[in-house]
C-alpha positions in Angstrom: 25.4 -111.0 -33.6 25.1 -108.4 -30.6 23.0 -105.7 -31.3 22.3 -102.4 -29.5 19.1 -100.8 -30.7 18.1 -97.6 -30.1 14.6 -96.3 -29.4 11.9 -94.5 -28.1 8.7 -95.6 -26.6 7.7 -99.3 -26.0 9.1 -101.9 -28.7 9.6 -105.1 -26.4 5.9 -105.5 -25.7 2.8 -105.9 -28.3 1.1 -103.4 -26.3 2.3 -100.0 -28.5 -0.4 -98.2 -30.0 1.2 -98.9 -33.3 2.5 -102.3 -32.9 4.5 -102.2 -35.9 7.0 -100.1 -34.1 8.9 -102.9 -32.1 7.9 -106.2 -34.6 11.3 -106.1 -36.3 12.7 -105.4 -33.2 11.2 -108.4 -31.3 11.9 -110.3 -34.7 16.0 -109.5 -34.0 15.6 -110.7 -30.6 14.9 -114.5 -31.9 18.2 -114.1 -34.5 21.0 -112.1 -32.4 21.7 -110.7 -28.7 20.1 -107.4 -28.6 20.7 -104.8 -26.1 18.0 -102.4 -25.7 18.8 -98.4 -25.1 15.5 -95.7 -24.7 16.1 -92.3 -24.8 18.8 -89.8 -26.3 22.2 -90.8 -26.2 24.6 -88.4 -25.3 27.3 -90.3 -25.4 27.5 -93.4 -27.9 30.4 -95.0 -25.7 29.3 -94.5 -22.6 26.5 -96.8 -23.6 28.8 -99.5 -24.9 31.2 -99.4 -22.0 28.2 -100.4 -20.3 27.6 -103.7 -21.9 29.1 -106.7 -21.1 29.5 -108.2 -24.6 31.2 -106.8 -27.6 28.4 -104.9 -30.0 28.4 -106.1 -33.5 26.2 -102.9 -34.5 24.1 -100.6 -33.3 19.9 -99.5 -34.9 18.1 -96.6 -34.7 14.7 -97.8 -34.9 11.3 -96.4 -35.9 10.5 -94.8 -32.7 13.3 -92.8 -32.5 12.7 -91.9 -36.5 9.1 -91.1 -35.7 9.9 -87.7 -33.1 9.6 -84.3 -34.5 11.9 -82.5 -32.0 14.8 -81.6 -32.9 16.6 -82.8 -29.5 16.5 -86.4 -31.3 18.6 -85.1 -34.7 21.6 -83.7 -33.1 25.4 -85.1 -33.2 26.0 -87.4 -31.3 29.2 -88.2 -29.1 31.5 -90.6 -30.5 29.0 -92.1 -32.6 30.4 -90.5 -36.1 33.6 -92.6 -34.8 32.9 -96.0 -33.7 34.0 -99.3 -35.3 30.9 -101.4 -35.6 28.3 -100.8 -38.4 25.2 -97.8 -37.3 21.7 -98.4 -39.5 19.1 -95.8 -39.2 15.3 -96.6 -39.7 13.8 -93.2 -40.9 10.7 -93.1 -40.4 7.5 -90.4 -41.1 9.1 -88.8 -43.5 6.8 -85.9 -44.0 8.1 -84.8 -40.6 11.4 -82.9 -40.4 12.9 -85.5 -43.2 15.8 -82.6 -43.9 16.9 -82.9 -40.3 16.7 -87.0 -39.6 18.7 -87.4 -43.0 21.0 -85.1 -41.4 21.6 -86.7 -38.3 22.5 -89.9 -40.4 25.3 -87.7 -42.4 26.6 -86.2 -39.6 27.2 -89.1 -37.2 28.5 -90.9 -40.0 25.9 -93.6 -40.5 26.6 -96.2 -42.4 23.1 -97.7 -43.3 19.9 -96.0 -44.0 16.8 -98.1 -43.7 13.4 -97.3 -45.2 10.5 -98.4 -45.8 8.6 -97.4 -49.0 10.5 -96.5 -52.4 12.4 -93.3 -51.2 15.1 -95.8 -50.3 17.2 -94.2 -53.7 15.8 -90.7 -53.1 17.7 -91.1 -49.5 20.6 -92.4 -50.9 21.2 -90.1 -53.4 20.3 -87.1 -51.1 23.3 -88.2 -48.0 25.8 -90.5 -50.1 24.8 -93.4 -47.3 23.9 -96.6 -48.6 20.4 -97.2 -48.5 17.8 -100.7 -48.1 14.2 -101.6 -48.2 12.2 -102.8 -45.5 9.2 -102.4 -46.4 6.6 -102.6 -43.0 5.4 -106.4 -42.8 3.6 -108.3 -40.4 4.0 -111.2 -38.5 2.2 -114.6 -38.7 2.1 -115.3 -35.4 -0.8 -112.1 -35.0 -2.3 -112.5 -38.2 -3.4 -115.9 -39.8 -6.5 -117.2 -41.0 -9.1 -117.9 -38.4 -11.8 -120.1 -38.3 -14.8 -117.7 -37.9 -17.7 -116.4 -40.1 -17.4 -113.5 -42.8 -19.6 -111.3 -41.4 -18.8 -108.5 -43.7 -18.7 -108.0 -47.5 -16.1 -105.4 -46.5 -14.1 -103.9 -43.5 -12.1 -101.0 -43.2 -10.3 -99.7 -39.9 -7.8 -96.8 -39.8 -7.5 -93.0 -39.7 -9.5 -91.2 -42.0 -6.7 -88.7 -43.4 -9.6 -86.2 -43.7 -9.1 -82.6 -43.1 -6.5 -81.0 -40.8 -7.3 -78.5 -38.1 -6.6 -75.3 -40.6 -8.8 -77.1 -43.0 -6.5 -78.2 -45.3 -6.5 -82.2 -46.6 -4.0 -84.0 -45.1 -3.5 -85.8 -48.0 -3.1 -84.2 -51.2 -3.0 -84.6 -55.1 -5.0 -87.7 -56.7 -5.7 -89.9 -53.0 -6.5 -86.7 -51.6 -9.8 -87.6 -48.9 -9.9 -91.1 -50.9 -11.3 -92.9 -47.4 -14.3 -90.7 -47.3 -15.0 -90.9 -51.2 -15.1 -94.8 -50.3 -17.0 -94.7 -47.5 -19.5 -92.8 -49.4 -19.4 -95.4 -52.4 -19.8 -98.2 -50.0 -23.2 -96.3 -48.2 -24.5 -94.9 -50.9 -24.7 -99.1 -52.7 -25.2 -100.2 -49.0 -22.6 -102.1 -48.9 -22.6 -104.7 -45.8 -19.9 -103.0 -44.4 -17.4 -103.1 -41.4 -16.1 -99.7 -41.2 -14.3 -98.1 -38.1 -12.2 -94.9 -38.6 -12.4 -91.0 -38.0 -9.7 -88.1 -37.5 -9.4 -88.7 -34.4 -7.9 -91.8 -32.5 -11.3 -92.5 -30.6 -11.7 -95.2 -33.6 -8.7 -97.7 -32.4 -9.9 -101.2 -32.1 -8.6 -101.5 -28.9 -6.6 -104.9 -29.1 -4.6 -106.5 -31.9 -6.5 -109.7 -31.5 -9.9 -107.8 -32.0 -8.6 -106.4 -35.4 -6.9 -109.3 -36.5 -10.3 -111.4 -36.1 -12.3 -108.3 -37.7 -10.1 -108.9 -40.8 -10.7 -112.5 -40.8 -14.6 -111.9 -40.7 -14.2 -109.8 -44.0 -14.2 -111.1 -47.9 -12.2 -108.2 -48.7 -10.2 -105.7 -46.5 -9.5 -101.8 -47.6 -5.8 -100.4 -47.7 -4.7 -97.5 -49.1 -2.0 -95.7 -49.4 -0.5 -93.1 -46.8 0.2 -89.7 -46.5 3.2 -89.4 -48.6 1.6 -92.2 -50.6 3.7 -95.0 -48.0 2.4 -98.5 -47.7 1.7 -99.8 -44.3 1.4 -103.2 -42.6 -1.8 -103.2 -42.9 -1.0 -104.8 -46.9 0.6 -107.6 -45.0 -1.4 -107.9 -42.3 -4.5 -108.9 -44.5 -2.8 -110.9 -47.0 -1.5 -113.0 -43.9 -5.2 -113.3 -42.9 -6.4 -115.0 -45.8 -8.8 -112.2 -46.7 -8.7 -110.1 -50.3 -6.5 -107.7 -50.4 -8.4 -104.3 -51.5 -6.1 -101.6 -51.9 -5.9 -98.1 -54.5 -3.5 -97.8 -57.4 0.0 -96.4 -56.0 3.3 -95.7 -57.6 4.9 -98.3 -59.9 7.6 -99.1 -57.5 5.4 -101.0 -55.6 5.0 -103.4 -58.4 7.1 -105.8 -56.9 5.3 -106.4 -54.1 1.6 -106.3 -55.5 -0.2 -106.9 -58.9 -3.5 -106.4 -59.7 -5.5 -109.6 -60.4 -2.7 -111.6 -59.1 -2.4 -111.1 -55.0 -4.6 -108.4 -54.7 -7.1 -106.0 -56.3 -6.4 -102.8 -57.1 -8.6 -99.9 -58.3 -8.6 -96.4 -59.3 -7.8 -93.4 -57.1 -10.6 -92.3 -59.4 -13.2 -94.5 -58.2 -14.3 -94.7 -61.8 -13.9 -98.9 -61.5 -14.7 -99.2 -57.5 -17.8 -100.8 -57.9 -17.3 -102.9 -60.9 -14.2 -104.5 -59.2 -15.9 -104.8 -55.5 -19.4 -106.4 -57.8 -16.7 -109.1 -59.5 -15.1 -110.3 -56.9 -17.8 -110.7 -54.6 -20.0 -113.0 -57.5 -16.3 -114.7 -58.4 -15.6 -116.5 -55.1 -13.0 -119.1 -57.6 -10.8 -115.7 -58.8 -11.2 -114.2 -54.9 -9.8 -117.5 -53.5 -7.4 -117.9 -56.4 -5.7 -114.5 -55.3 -5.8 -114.9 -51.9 -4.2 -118.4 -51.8 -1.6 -116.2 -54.0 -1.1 -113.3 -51.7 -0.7 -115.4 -48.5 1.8 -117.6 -50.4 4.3 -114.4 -51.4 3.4 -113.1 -47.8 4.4 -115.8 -45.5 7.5 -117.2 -47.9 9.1 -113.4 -48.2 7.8 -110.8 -46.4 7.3 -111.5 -42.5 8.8 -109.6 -40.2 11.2 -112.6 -39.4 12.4 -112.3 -43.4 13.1 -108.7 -42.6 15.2 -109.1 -39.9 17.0 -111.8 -41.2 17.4 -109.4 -44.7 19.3 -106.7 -42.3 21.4 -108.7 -40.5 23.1 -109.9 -43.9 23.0 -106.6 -44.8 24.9 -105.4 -42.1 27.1 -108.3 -42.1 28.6 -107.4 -45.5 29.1 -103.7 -44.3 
């Protein structure tokens, strides 16, 4: 299959400051012919006339999804008309979701891609047939090393604390939920590995360095987003061989993660943090038991490599 994919920002390196923007593209590269394009097209043929081989399809991918100006949303030439197969990755949905759900009705898109449960919500909101992706990892970054846990527990991510007006970034029942743990973890002094803040001064600086941090950990925090999203960072540790920590999130999500059976998960409540953190940290049989789970439902269905190969049958049978 030949691909053109659409984008903005580095996706063919591992050198983005959120990698997880260009994996399933560098994934596609191993399965099909792709044909990168960076920017805003103005005109969808132009592009095409350009290339050499006849284009199967053509992606939008997360960086493109990921703007929040308005430039990126608008019609496009030709591209409501062409012959092949368009899929859209929307992405940051709590940023101008009305217009990038738009763009996909009005240049006739024929596959909307996301990444958490909305999928349906999308679907039934522009008529386009919708799919999961949910964000992955890949194995070839994160695996388990050979070096010492250091740390009971580690943490590394952006706090979601409070924006510049003051207000929480996150709201309802997760609402500040990294600093409530943070606080749990010093005020039973924990033996901690924690690195975040509001600010991005916090980045571990390579992908290596944070893989091996989540190694050195027994367990490893995730929780959920903004708009309550999962993010690689699920996949990431489970592919690492360490606990998967993470806080109760909606029910659609059960198919991906169970309590007790590839992860631990505890109340956005805090009410059974430190009974669950005290069991599994005395209960090294049930710890290993889940991880050995957890990296066996990672690595057999939810790499990055499964993902691409999940979209290009899907946009084979459009």
């Amino acid at each position: 299959m030949n691909v053109l994919y659409i984008d903005y920002g580095d996706v063919v390196s591992n050198n983005h400051t959120y990698q997880y923007y260009g994996d399933l593209f560098r994934e596609l590269q191993h399965l099909s012919k792709v044909y990168l394009f960076q920017g805003i097209p103005n005109n969808i043929n132009d592009i095409l006339s350009q290339i050499d081989d006849t284009v199967d399809c053509i992606i939008f991918g997360l960086g493109y999804f990921a703007q929040s100006n308005q430039e990126f949303f608008n019609r496009i030439e030709g591209l409501d008309t062409v012959e092949i197969p368009v899929a859209c990755m929307i992405h940051k949905p709590q940023t101008m979701l009305t217009e990038k759900l738009e763009f996909c009705k009005i240049n006739n898109v024929d596959l909307v891609i996301d990444s958490q449960c909305t999928y349906k919500e999308f679907q039934e909101r522009t008529g386009i047939k919708s799919m999961r992706i949910p964000f992955t990892a890949t194995p070839k970054l994160f695996y388990p090393r050979d070096v010492e846990k250091k740390y009971d527990i580690g943490f590394s991510g952006a706090l979601h604390g409070k924006e510049n007006d003051g207000r929480q970034k996150i709201q309802g029942p997760t609402a500040n939920l990294r600093e409530r743990v943070y606080e749990k973890l010093v005020a039973k002094n924990r033996n901690t590995f924690w690195n975040s803040s509001n600010t991005m001064e916090y980045r571990i600086q390579s992908t290596e360095e944070y893989a091996t941090k989540i190694n050195e950990c027994r367990m490893w925090l995730a929780t959920t987003g903004p708009v309550l999203d999962v993010s690689p960072r699920y996949f990431e540790v489970m592919l690492s061989k360490t606990l998967l920590l993470c806080n109760n999130m909606p029910e659609q999500y059960e198919d991906y993660f169970t309590d007790g059976v590839n992860c631990v998960i505890f109340n956005n409540d805090l009410s059974d943090f430190d009974e669950k953190l005290d069991y599994y940290l005395n209960n090294e049989s049930e710890t290993n038991r889940i991880i050995e789970t957890a990296y066996e439902t990672a690595i057999n269905n939810y790499t990055w490599h499964h993902m691409a190969k999940k979209l290009i049958e899907q946009i084979k049978e459009l």
